[in-house]
C-alpha positions in Angstrom: 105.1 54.2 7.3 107.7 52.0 9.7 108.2 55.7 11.2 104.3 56.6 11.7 104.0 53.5 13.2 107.2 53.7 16.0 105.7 56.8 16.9 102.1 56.0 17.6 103.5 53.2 19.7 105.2 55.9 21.6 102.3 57.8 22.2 100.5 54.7 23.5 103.4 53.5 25.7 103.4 57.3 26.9 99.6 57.3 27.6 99.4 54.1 29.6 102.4 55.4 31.7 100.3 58.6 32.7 97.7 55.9 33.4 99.5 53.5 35.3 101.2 56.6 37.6 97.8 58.3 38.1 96.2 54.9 39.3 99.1 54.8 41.5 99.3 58.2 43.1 95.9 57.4 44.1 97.1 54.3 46.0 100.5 55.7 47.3 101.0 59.0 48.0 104.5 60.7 47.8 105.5 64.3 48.1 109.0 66.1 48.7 109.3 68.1 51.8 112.0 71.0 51.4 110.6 73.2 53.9 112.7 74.4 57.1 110.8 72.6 59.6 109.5 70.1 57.4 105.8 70.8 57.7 104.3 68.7 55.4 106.0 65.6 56.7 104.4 63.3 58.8 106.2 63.3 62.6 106.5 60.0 64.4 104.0 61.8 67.3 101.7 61.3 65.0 102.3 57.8 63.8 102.1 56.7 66.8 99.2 58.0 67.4 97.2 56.2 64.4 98.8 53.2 64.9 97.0 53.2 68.7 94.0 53.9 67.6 91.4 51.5 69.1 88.9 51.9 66.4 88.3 53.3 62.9 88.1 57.4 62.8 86.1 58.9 60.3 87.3 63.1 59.6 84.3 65.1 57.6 85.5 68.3 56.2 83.7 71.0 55.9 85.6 73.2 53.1 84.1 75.4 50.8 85.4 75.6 47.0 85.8 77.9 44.6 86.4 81.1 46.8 89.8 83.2 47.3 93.4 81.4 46.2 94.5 81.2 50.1 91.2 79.2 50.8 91.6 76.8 48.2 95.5 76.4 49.2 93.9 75.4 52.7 91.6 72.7 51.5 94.5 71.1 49.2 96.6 71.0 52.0 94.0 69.9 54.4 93.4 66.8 51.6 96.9 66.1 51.3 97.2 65.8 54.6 94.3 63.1 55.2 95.7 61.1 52.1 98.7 60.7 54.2 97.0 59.7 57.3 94.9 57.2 55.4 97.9 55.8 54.0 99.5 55.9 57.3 96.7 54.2 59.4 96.5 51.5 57.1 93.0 52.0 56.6 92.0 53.2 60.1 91.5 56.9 59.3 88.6 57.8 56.4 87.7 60.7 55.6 85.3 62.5 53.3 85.2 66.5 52.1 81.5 68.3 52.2 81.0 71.9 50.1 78.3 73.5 52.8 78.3 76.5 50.6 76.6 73.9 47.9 73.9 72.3 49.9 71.8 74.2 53.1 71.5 70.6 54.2 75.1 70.2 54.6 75.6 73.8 56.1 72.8 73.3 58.9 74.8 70.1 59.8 78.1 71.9 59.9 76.8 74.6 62.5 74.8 71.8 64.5 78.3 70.7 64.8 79.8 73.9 65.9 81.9 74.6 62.7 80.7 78.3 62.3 81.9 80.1 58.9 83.9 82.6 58.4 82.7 85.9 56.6 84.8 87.6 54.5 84.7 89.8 51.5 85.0 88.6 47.9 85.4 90.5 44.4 83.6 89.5 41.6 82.9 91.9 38.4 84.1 95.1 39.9 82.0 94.2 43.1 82.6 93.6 46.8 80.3 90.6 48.1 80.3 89.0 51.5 80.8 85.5 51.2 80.4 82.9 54.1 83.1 80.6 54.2 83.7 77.4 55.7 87.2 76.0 57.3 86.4 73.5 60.1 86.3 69.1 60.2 84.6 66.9 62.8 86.8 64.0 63.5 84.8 60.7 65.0 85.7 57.6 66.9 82.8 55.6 67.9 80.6 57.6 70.0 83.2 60.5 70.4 83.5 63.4 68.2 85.6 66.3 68.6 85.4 69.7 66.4 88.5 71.8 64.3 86.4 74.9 64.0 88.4 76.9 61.6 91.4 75.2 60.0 93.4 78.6 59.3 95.7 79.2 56.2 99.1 78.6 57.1 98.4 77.1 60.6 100.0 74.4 61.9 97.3 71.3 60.3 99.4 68.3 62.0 99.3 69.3 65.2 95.2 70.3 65.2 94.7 67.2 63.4 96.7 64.4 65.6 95.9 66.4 69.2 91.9 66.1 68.0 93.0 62.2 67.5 95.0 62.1 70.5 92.3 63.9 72.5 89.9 61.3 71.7 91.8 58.0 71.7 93.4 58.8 75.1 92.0 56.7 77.8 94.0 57.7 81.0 95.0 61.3 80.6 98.5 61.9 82.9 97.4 64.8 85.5 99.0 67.4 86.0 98.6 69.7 89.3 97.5 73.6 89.1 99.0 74.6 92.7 96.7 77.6 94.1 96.5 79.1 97.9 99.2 81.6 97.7 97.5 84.3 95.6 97.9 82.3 92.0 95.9 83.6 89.7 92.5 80.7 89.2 92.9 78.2 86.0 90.0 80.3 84.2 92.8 83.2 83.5 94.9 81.6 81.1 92.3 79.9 79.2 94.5 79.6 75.9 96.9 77.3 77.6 94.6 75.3 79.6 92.3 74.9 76.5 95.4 73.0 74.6 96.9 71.4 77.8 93.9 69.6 78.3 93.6 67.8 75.0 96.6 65.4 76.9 96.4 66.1 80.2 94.1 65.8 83.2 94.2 69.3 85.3 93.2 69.7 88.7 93.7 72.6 91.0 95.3 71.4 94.3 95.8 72.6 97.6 98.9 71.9 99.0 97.6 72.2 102.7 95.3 69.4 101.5 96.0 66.5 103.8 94.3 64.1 101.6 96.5 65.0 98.6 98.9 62.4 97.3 101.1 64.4 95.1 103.1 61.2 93.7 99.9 60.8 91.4 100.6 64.0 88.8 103.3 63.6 86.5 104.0 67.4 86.9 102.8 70.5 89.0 102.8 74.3 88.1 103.1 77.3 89.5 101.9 80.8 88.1 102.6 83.8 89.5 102.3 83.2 93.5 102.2 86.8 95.5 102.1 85.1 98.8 104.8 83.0 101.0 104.0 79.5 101.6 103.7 78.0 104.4 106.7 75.6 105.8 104.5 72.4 105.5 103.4 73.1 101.8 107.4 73.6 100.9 108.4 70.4 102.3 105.7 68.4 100.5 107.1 70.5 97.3 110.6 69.3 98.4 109.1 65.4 99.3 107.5 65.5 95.3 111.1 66.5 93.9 112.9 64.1 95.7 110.8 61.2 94.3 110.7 62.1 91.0 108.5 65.2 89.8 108.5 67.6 87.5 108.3 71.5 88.4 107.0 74.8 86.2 107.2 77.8 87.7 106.4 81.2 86.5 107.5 84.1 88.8 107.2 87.5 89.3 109.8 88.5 91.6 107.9 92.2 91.1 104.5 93.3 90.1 103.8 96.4 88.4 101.3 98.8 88.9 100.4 101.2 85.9 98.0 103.4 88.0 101.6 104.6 89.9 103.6 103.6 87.1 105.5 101.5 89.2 107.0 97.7 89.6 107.2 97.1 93.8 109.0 93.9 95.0 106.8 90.8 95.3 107.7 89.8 99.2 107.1 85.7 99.0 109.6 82.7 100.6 109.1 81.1 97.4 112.0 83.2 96.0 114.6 81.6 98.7 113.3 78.0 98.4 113.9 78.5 94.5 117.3 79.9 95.1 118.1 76.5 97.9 117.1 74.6 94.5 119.8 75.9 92.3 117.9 78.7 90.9 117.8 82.8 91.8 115.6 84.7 90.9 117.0 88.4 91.1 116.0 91.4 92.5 115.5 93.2 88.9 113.4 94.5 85.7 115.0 93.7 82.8 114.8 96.4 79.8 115.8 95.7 76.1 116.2 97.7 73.3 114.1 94.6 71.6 110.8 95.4 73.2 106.9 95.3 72.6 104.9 98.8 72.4 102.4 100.5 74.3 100.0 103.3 72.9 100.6 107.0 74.2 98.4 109.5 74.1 99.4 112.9 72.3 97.8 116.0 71.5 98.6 118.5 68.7 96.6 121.5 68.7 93.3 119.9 68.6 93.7 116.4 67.5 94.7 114.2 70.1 95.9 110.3 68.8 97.3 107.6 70.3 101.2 106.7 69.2 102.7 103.9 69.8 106.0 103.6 71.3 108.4 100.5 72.3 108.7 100.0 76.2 111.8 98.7 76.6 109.5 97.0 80.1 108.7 94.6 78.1 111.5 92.6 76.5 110.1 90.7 72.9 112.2 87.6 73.2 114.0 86.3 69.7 116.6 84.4 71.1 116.4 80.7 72.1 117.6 77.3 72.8 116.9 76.2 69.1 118.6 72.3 71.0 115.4 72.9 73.4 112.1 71.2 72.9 110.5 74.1 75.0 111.1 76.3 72.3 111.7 74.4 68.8 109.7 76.5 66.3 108.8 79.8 68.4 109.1 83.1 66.9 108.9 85.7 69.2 107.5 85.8 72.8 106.8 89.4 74.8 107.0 89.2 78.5 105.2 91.5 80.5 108.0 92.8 83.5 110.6 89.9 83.9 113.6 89.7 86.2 116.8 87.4 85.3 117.9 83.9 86.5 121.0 82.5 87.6 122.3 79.8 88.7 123.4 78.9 92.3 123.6 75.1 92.5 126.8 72.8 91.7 128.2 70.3 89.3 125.7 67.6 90.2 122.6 69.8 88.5 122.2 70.1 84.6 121.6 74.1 84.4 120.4 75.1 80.7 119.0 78.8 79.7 116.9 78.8 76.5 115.0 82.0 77.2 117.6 85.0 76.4 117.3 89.0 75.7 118.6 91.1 73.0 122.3 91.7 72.6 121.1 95.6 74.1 119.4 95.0 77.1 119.9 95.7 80.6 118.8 95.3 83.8 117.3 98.3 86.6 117.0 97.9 90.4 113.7 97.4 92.7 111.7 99.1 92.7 111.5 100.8 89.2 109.3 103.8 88.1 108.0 102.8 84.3 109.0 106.5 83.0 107.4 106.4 79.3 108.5 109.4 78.7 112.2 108.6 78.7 114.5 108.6 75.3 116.7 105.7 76.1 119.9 105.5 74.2 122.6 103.2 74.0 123.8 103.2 77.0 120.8 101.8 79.2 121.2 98.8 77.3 125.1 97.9 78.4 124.6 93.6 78.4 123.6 91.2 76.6 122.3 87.4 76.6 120.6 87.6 80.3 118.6 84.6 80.7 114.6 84.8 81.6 114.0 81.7 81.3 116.3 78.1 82.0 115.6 74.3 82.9 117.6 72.6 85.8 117.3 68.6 85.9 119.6 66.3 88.4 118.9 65.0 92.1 117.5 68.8 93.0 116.1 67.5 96.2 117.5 63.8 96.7 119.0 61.4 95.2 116.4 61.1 92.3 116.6 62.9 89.0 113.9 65.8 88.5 112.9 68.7 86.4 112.0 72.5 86.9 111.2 74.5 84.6 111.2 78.4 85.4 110.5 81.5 83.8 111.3 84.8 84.8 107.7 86.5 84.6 104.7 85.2 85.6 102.0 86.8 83.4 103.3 86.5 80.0 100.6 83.7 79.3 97.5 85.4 81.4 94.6 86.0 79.7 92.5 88.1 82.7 89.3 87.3 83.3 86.0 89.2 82.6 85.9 92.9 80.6 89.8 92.7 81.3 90.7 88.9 79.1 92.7 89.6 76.2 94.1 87.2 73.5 98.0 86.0 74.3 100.0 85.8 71.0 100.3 82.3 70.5 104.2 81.9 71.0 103.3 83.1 74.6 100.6 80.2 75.0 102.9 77.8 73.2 106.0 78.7 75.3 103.8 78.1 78.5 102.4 74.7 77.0 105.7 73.7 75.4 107.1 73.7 78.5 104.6 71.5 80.4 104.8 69.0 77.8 108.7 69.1 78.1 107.9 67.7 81.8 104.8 65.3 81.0 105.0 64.1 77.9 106.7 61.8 76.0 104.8 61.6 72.5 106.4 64.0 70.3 103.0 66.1 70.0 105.3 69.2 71.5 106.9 69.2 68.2 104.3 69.7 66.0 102.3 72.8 67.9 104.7 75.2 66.4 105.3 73.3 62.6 104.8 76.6 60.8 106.3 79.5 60.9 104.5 82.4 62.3 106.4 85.9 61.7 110.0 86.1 59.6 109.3 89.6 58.2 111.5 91.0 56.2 112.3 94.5 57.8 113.5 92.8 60.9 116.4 91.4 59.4 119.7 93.2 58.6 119.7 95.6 55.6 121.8 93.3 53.7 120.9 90.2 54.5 117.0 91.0 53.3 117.9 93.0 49.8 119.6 89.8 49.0 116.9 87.9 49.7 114.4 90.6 47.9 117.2 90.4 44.7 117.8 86.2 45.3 114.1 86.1 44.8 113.9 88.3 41.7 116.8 87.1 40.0 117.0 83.1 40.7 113.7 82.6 38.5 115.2 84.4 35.2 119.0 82.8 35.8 117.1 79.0 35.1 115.4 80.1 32.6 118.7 81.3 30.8 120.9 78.3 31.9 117.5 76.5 30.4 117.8 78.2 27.4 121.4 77.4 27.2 121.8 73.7 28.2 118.4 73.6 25.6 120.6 75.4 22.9 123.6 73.3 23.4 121.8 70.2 23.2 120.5 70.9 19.9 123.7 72.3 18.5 125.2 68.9 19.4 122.4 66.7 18.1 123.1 69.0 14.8 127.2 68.0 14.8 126.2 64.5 14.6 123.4 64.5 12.4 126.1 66.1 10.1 129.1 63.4 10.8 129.7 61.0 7.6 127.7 57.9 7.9 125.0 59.3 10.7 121.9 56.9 10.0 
C-alpha cells in the first residue's frame, strides 16, 4: 500500500513538472544553437534594432499548414523566430500566424498585400495535385508596412526579418553616391543589389561635374564598371572626398569582352593610373582558373544537335576568401565574368588586405585575349595560385585622414542587364557587391546576417576522402549510440542487480 502510494506521488510530482515547464517555455523561450554559423541565434544587429524601435510592430504571417515536410519546417522556424523577437523586444514586436489556404477571406487579404503563393505540386493517394501555397508576412509600424513575399526554406529568416524592421524604423537613411558620366552602366542594371542596398541606404546617382554637389554628405561612393577616362576636375574632387574621410567601391574592368569576336580588348580609361597613385594596380590581364563556371556549346552528331556544357576557365568561380573579412563572412561561391588581378603599389603607411583569391590552378593571359572554347587546357595553363581579384586598402590614401576602398577586379559580376537581356545574379554575387558597401557604410551588424545560411556545400566538391567519411560518419554515428546506449543501459542494470544481491540490501 505505502508503495502504491510513493508512486502515485511520483506521478503527480512528474505531471506538475511537465506543467510547470510547459507554462514556462511559453514565457521564456530557450533553444541550443550548434550550427556553424549559428543561424538560429539572435545577432546583436538585430537587438539593436528592436530595442530602437519607436513604436510597437505587429508581423502577420501568412503560412499555410499541412502541406510538404520542407513547408512546415519553414513555418516552425518562421514561429520560432518571432517568439524570440517577442521575447527580445520586450513586448514591442507581436505577431500573429494566418492559414490563407483555410479561409478565401484571409487569402484575398494576403494578395491585396502582395504576398502571392507559390504553386507547387503535391501527392496524395497515388495522385499529383497542384497546391497553392503561401510563404510571405507583412510586418507593420504605425502607418508603414513593408512585405516578405516568399520566406524560402532554408533562407537566411534573420536577415529578411530585421532589414524589413530596419527598413521601416530608419528615419535618416546614410546616402550613398552611384557615380555615373563615364560610361557606368545606370542603377536600373543591377537591380538585385540596389533592391537590398536600399533597405539602409539612401542612393542617388551623382555627377561628379556637378558644381552644386557636396560630396562630404554620402558616407560612401561607388563605381561600376567605368569605360571612359575622367576628366581631371572630377579626380581631384574623388581625391578632395578621400582626404576627408570617404569611403570608395570600385568595380573595374580593366578589359571588356566581346563574344560576337570572341575577344577581351583593353578598356583605355585614366581611372586605371589614378587607382594605381592610390596603392592599388590593376593589371593588364585575364585571369583563367581551372575552378571556373560553364558556358553551353553547341554540338552536332549526325542529326541531333545539343547544347553541352563546358567550364570556361574565362570565368574564375571564386571559393577562396578572407573568412577574417566582413565582405565575405558566409559566401559560398562567387563567378566573375572576365577579371584581371590586383596588386599592391602603396607603402607601409596603407593597410593592404586581399580577401578575393583564385584556385590553387589558375593563371593569368596577356591583353588582348581571344576566348578560344575550343581549347583542351591542361595543367600547365594553370601554373599559379592565390592571385587576388579582389582586396581592401584603408590608411591616409589621400591625406592625412584614414579612408576606405574597396575594389574588385571585374566590373560585371553583379549586373543584371536591362530589358530582354536581365538575368538573375547568383546571390553570393549580389551579396559580395552589397557586403562590401556595407563594410564602408555601415556600422549595424546587418552585414552579418545576409549570408546566415549556407547556400551550396555539396558533397562531390570535396576531396574523395574527406566526403566518404562524412557519407560513412553519417551512417555509422547513429547505430554506434545506440550500441554504447545499449551498453551503458546493460551495465547499469547488471550493477543495480550486484547490489540488490549484497547481504543486508533493503
Amino acid at each position: 500500500m505505502r508503495n502504491k502510494k510513493s508512486i502515485a506521488s511520483q506521478l503527480i510530482l512528474i505531471v506538475l513538472a511537465l506543467v510547470l515547464i510547459n507554462v514556462l517555455s511559453e514565457k521564456y523561450f530557450v533553444r541550443l544553437d550548434f550550427t556553424e554559423d549559428r543561424i538560429y541565434t539572435l545577432s546583436n544587429a538585430t537587438k539593436d534594432i528592436l530595442k530602437a524601435l519607436p513604436e510597437p510592430v505587429t508581423v502577420t504571417a501568412y503560412f499555410t499548414r499541412g502541406s510538404q515536410q520542407q513547408i512546415e519546417k519553414a513555418r516552425t522556424d518562421f514561429k520560432d523566430l518571432l517568439i524570440e523577437y517577442t521575447n527580445a523586444s520586450k513586448g514591442m514586436l507581436n505577431y500573429e500566424f494566418l492559414n490563407p489556404n483555410e479561409d478565401p477571406q484571409v487569402e484575398q487579404e494576403a494578395m491585396q498585400a502582395g504576398i502571392q503563393p507559390l504553386v507547387i505540386s503535391v501527392r496524395e493517394k497515388d495522385q499529383v495535385k497542384q497546391q497553392k501555397v503561401f510563404l510571405g508576412a507583412k510586418i507593420t509600424l504605425g502607418e508603414q508596412t513593408d512585405i516578405i513575399p516568399v520566406m524560402q526554406p532554408g533562407a537566411a529568416m534573420e536577415y529578411a526579418l530585421s532589414s524589413a524592421l530596419k527598413k521601416l524604423s530608419v528615419m535618416n537613411k546614410p546616402r550613398v553616391g552611384i557615380v555615373q558620366g563615364h560610361g557606368e552602366p545606370a542603377m536600373n542594371t543591377y537591380a538585385q543589389a540596389v533592391q537590398q542596398l536600399q533597405v539602409l541606404y539612401d542612393l542617388q546617382p551623382i555627377q561628379l561635374s556637378d558644381s552644386s554637389l557636396n560630396l562630404n554628405e554620402f558616407i560612401t561612393l561607388a563605381i561600376v564598371a567605368p569605360t571612359d577616362s575622367f576628366p581631371q576636375n572630377d579626380l581631384r574632387k574623388l581625391d578632395q572626398y578621400l582626404a576627408q574621410g570617404g569611403n570608395l567601391y570600385v568595380a573595374f574592368n580593366r578589359f571588356n569582352g566581346d563574344f560576337q569576336s570572341m575577344r577581351g580588348n583593353l578598356v583605355e580609361t585614366n581611372f586605371a593610373q589614378w587607382l594605381e597613385q592610390k596603392g592599388l594596380k590593376v593589371e593588364n590581364n585575364c585571369v583563367v582558373d581551372a575552378s571556373a563556371g560553364t558556358v553551353g556549346v553547341r554540338q552536332q552528331t549526325g542529326f541531333m544537335t545539343f547544347t553541352r556544357q563546358i567550364p570556361f576557365p574565362y570565368w574564375p568561380l571564386i571559393r577562396k576568401f578572407d573568412e577574417d573579412m566582413p565582405i565575405t563572412k558566409g559566401l559560398e561561391q562567387t563567378m566573375l565574368q572576365l577579371a584581371s588581378t590586383i596588386n599592391f603599389t602603396g607603402d607601409t603607411s596603407l593597410t593592404y588586405k586581399p580577401f578575393l583569391l583564385t584556385s590553387d590552378k589558375s593563371g593569368t593571359l596577356p591583353l588582348p585575349v581571344y576566348f578560344n572554347v575550343q581549347k583542351q587546357w591542361g595543367e600547365n595553363d594553370f601554373p599559379l595560385s592565390n592571385l587576388t581579384i579582389g582586396a581592401t586598402l584603408e590608411g591616409p590614401i589621400a591625406g592625412n585622414v584614414n579612408s576606405k576602398i574597396v575594389l574588385i577586379g571585374d566590373g560585371d559580376f553583379a549586373i543584371n542587364g536591362e530589358g530582354q537581356e536581365a538575368q538573375q545574379r547568383q546571390p553570393d554575387n549580389v551579396s559580395l557587391m552589397v557586403n562590401s558597401i556595407d563594410y564602408l557604410s555601415d556600422d549595424t551588424g546587418l552585414i552579418d546576417l545576409r549570408t546566415k545560411e549556407v547556400t551550396s556545400r555539396p558533397l562531390d566538391e570535396l576531396e574523395e576522402g574527406r566526403s566518404t567519411w562524412l557519407k560513412w560518419l553519417n551512417f555509422a554515428l547513429p547505430l554506434i549510440l545506440v550500441i554504447l546506449y545499449g551498453i551503458l543501459r546493460s551495465q547499469i542494470r547488471r550493477n543495480k542487480r550486484k547490489k540488490r544481491m549484497e547481504v543486508g540490501y533493503v
